[in-house]
C-alpha positions as CSV (number, residue, x, y, z in Angstrom):
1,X,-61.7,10.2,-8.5
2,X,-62.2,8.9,-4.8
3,X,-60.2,8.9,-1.9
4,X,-58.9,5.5,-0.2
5,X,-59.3,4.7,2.8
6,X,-56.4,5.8,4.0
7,X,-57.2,9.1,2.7
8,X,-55.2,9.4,-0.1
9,X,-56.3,10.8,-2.7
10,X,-56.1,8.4,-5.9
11,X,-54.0,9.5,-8.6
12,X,-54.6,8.3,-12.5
13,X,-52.5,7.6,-15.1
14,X,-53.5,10.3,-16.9
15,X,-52.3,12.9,-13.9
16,X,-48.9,11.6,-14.2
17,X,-45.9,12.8,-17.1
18,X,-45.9,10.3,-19.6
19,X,-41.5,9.5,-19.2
20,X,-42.5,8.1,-16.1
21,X,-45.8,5.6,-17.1
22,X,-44.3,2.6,-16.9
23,X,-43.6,-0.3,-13.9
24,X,-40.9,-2.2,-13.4
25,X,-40.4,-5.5,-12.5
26,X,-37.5,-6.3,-10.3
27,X,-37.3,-10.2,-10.3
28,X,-39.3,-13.3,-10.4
29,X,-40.9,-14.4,-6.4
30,X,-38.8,-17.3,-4.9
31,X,-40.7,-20.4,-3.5
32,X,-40.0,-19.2,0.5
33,X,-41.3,-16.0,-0.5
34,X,-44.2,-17.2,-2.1
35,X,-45.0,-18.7,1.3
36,X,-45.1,-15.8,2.9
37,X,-47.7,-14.0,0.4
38,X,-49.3,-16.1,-1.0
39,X,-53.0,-15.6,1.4
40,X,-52.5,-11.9,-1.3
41,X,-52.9,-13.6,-4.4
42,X,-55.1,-16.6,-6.2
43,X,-54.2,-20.0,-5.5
44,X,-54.2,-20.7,-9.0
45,X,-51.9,-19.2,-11.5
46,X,-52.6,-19.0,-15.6
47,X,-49.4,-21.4,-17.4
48,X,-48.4,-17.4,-18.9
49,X,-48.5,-16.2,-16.0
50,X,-45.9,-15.2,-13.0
51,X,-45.2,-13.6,-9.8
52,X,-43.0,-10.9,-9.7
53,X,-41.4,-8.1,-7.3
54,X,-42.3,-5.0,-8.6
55,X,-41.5,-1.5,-8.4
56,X,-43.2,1.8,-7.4
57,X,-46.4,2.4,-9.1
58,X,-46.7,6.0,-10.7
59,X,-49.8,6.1,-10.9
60,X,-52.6,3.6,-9.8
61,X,-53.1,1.2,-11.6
62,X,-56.1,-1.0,-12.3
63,X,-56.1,-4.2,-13.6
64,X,-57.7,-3.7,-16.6
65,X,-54.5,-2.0,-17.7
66,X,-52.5,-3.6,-21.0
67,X,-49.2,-3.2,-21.4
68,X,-47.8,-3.4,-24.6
69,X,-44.5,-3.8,-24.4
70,X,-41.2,-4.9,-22.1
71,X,-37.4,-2.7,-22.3
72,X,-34.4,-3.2,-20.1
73,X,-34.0,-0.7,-17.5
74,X,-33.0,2.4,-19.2
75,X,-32.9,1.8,-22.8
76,X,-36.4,1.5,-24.1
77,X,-34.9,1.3,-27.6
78,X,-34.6,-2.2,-26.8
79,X,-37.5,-2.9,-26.3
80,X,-39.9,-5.9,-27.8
81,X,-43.3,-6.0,-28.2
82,X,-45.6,-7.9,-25.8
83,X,-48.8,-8.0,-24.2
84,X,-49.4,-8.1,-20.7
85,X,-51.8,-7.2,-17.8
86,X,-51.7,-7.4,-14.2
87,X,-54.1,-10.4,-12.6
88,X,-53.4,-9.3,-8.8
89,X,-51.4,-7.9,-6.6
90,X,-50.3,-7.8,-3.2
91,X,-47.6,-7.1,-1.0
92,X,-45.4,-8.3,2.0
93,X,-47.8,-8.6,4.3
94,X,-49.9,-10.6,1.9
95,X,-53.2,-8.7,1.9
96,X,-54.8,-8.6,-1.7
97,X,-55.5,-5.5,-3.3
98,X,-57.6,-4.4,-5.7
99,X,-55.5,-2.3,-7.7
100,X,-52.0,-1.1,-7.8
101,X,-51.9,1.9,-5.1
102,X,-49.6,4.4,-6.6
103,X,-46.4,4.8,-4.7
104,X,-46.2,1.7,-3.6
105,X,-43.8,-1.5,-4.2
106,X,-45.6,-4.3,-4.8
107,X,-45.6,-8.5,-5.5
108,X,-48.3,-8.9,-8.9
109,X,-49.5,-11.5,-10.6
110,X,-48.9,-10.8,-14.2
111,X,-50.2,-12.7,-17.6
112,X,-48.2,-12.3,-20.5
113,X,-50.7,-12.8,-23.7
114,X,-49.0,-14.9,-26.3
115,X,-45.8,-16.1,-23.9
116,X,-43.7,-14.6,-21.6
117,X,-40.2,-12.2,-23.4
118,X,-37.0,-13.8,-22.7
119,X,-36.6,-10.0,-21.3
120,X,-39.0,-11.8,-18.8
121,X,-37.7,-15.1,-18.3
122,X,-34.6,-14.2,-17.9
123,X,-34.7,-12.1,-14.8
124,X,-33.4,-13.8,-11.2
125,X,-35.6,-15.6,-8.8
126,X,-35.0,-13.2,-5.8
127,X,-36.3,-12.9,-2.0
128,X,-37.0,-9.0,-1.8
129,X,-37.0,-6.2,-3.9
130,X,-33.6,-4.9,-4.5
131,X,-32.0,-8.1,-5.0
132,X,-31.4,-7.4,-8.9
133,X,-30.3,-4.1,-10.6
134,X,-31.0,-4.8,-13.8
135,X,-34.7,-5.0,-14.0
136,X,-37.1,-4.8,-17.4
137,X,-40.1,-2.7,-17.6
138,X,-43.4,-3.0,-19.1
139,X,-45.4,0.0,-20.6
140,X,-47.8,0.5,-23.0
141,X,-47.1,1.8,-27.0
142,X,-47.5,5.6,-26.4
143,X,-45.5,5.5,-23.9
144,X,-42.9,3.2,-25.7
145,X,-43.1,5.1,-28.5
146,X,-42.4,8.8,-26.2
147,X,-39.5,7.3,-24.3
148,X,-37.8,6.1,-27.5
149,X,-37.5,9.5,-29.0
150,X,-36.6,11.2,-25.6
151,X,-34.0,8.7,-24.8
């Protein structure tokens, strides 16, 4: 563990309950706001790969972290298997970061292994975060599998 430089300490996954290890992803980047942020993420994009809004990190997050699978907003029984990671991130101001600060909103690059869920695909394009209600989240299997039997 460090501190960041704004001197916060960090705070790991493993330091947070597991019913709330998960991120969720509020809606797919529209082109004008791509403009805006784009200087915070790579100018290339992998083809399984979007941009999304994203919400509030419980943790931070590095990007070496798989997720395993993707659930509408409050029902993880509906979940589906897939496997994703986060490529980069950024946020309005479009300063890369190297990680996923906990406690903060944030615009990632994500790469969906194998093709992107129609969970996925199917959310809006939107400007901002709180555009769309109905959001999907991604998480990995333990966590999956803990939510399912709590919900």
């Amino acid at each position: 563990m460090g501190l960041r430089k704004v001197g916060r300490p960090m705070l790991s996954e493993a330091g947070t309950s597991t019913d709330e290890r998960y991120i969720w992803l509020e809606g797919r980047v529209s082109l004008s706001s791509m403009e805006i942020i784009k200087s915070g993420l790579p100018s290339t994009r992998p083809p399984d790969a979007d941009v999304f809004f994203v919400g509030l990190a419980y943790a931070d997050i590095p990007f070496t972290k798989r997720f395993d699978v993707v659930f509408p907003k409050g029902r993880p029984q509906d979940g589906v298997r897939c496997v994703c990671r986060i490529i980069a991130a950024t946020q309005e101001f479009g300063k890369p970061f190297p990680e996923i600060p906990h406690g903060w909103k944030t615009i990632c690059m994500i790469q969906f292994t194998g093709g992107m869920p129609h969970l996925v695909r199917q959310l809006p394009v939107v400007d901002s975060w709180y555009q769309n209600k109905e959001w999907v989240c991604i998480c990995d299997e333990a966590t999956w599998d803990y939510l399912k039997k709590a919900a």
